[in-house]
Backbone as JSON, one array per atom type, in Angstrom:
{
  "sequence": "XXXXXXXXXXXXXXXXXXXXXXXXXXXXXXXXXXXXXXXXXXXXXXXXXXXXXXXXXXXXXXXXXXXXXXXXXXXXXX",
  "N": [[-13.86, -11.07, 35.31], [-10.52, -11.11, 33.82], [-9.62, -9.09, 32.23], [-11.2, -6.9, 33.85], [-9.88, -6.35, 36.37], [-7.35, -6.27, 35.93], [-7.01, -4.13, 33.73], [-6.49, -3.92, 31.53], [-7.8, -3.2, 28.19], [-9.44, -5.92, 26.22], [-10.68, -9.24, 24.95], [-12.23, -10.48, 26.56], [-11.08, -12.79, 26.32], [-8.1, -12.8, 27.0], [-6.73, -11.27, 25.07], [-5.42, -8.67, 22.92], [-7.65, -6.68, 22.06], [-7.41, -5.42, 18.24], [-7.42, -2.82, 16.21], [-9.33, -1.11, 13.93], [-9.04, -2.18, 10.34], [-7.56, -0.03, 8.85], [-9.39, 2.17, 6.26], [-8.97, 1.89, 2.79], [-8.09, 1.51, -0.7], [-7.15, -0.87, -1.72], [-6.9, -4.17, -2.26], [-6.09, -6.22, 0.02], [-5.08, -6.61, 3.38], [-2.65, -4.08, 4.53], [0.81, -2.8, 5.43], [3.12, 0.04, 5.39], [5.39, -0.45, 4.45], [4.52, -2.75, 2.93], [2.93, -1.29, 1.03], [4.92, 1.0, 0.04], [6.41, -1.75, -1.51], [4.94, -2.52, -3.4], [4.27, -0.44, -4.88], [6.53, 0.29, -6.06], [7.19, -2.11, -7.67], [5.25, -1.63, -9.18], [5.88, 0.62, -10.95], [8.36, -0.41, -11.89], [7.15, -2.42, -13.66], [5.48, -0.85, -15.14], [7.44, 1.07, -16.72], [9.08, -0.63, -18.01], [6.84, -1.91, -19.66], [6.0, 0.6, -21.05], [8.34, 0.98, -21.99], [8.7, -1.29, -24.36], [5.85, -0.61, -26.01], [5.23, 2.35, -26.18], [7.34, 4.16, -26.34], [8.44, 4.88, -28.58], [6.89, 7.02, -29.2], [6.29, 8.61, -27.42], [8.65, 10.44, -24.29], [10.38, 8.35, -21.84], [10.63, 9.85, -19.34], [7.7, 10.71, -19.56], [6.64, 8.21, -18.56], [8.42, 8.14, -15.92], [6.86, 10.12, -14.43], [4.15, 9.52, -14.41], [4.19, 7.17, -13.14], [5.33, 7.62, -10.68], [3.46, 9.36, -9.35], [1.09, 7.62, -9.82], [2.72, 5.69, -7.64], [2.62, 7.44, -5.52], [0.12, 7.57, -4.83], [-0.54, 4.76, -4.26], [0.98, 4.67, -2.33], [0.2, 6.68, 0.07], [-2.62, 6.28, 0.29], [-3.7, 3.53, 0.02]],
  "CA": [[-12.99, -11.23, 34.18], [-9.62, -10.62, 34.01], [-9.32, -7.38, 31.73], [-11.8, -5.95, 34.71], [-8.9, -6.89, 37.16], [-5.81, -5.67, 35.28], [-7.52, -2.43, 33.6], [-5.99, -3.81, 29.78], [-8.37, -3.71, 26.73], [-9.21, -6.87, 26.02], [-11.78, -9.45, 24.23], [-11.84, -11.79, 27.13], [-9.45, -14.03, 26.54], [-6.29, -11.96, 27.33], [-5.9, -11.2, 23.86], [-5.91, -7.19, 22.97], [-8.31, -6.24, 20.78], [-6.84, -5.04, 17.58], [-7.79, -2.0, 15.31], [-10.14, -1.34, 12.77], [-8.59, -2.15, 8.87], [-8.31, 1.81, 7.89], [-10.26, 2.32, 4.69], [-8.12, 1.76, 1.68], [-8.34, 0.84, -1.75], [-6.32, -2.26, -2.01], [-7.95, -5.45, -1.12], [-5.67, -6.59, 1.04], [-4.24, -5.72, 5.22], [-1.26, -3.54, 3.86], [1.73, -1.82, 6.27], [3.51, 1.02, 4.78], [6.57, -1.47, 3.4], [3.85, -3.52, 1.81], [2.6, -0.12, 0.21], [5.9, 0.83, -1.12], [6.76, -2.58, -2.31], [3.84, -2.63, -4.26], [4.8, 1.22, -6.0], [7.94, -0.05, -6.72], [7.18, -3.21, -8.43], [4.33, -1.09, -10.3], [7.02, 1.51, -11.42], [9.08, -1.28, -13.02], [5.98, -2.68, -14.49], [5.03, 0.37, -15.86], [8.81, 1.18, -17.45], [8.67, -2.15, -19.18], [5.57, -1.58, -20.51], [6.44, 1.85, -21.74], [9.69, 0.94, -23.06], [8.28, -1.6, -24.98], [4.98, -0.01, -26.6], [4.84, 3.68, -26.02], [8.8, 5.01, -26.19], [8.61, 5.59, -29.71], [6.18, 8.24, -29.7], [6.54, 9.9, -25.97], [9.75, 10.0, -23.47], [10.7, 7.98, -20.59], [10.11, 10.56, -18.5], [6.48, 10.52, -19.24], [5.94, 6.99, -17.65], [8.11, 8.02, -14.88], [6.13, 10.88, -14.33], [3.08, 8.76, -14.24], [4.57, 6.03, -12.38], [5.58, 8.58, -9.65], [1.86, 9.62, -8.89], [0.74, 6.02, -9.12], [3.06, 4.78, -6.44], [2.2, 8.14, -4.66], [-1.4, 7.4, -4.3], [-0.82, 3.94, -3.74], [1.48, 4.87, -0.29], [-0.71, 7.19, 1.12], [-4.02, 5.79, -0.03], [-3.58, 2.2, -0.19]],
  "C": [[-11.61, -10.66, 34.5], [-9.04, -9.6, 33.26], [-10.18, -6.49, 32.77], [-10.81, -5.57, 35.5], [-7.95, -5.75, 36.95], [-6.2, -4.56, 34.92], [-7.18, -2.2, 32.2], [-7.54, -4.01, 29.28], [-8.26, -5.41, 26.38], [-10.55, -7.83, 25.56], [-12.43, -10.73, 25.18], [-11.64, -13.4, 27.64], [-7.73, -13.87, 27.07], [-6.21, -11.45, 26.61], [-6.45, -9.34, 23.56], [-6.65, -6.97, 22.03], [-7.53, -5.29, 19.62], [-7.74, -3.75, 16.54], [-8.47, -2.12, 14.72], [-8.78, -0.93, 11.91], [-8.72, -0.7, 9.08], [-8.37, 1.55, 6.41], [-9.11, 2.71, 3.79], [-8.61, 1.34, 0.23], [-7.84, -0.81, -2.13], [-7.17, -2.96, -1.03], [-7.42, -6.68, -0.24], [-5.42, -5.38, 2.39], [-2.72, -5.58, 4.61], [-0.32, -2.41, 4.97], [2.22, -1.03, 4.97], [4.93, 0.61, 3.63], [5.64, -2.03, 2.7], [3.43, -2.38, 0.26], [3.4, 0.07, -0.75], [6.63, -0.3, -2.19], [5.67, -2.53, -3.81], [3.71, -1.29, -5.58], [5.64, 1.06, -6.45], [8.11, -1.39, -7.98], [5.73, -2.72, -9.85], [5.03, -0.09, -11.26], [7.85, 0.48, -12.48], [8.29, -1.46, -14.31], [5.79, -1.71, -15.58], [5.97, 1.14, -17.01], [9.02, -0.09, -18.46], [7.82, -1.38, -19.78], [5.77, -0.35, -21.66], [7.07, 1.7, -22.86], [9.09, -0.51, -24.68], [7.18, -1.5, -26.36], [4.79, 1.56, -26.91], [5.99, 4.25, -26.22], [8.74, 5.89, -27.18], [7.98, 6.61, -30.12], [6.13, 8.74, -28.71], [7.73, 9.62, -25.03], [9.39, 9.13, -22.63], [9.65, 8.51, -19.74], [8.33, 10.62, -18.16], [5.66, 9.07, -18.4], [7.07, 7.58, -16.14], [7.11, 8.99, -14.18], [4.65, 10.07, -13.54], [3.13, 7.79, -13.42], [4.86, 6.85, -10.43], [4.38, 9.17, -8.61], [1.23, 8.64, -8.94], [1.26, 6.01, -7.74], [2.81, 5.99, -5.24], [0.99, 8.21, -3.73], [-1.37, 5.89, -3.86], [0.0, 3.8, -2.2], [0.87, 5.5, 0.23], [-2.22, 6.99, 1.11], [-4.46, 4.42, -0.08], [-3.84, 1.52, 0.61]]
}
């Protein structure tokens, strides 16, 4: 074979074998931009939402608050 040859990792075909998925919650294959996109567009979400239903009886602050530890757990856990 020719990964015996050369001395690369390989599945052989040439091609390098790739990683295991690391264990996440999200049910997609997510990079660390996908992560934050995904905290950021939940943050909006979540400010809408707020501002709409919830303002009148607790601050802002309390959704970002909340929104802040969402998108926290969803970048390093995701």
């Amino acid at each position: 074979m020719a990964s015996d040859l050369t001395g690369t990792p390989g599945n052989g075909n040439g091609a390098p074998k790739r990683p295991g998925r690391p264990d996440g919650f999200l049910p997609i294959d997510t990079n660390l931009f996908d992560r934050v996109f995904i905290a950021v567009v939940l943050f909006v979400a979540i400010h809408l939402f707020w501002m709409r239903f919830v303002e009148q009886s607790l601050s802002i602050y309390v959704a970002t608050a909340i929104s802040i530890v969402v998108g926290a757990i969803i970048i390093k856990r995701g």
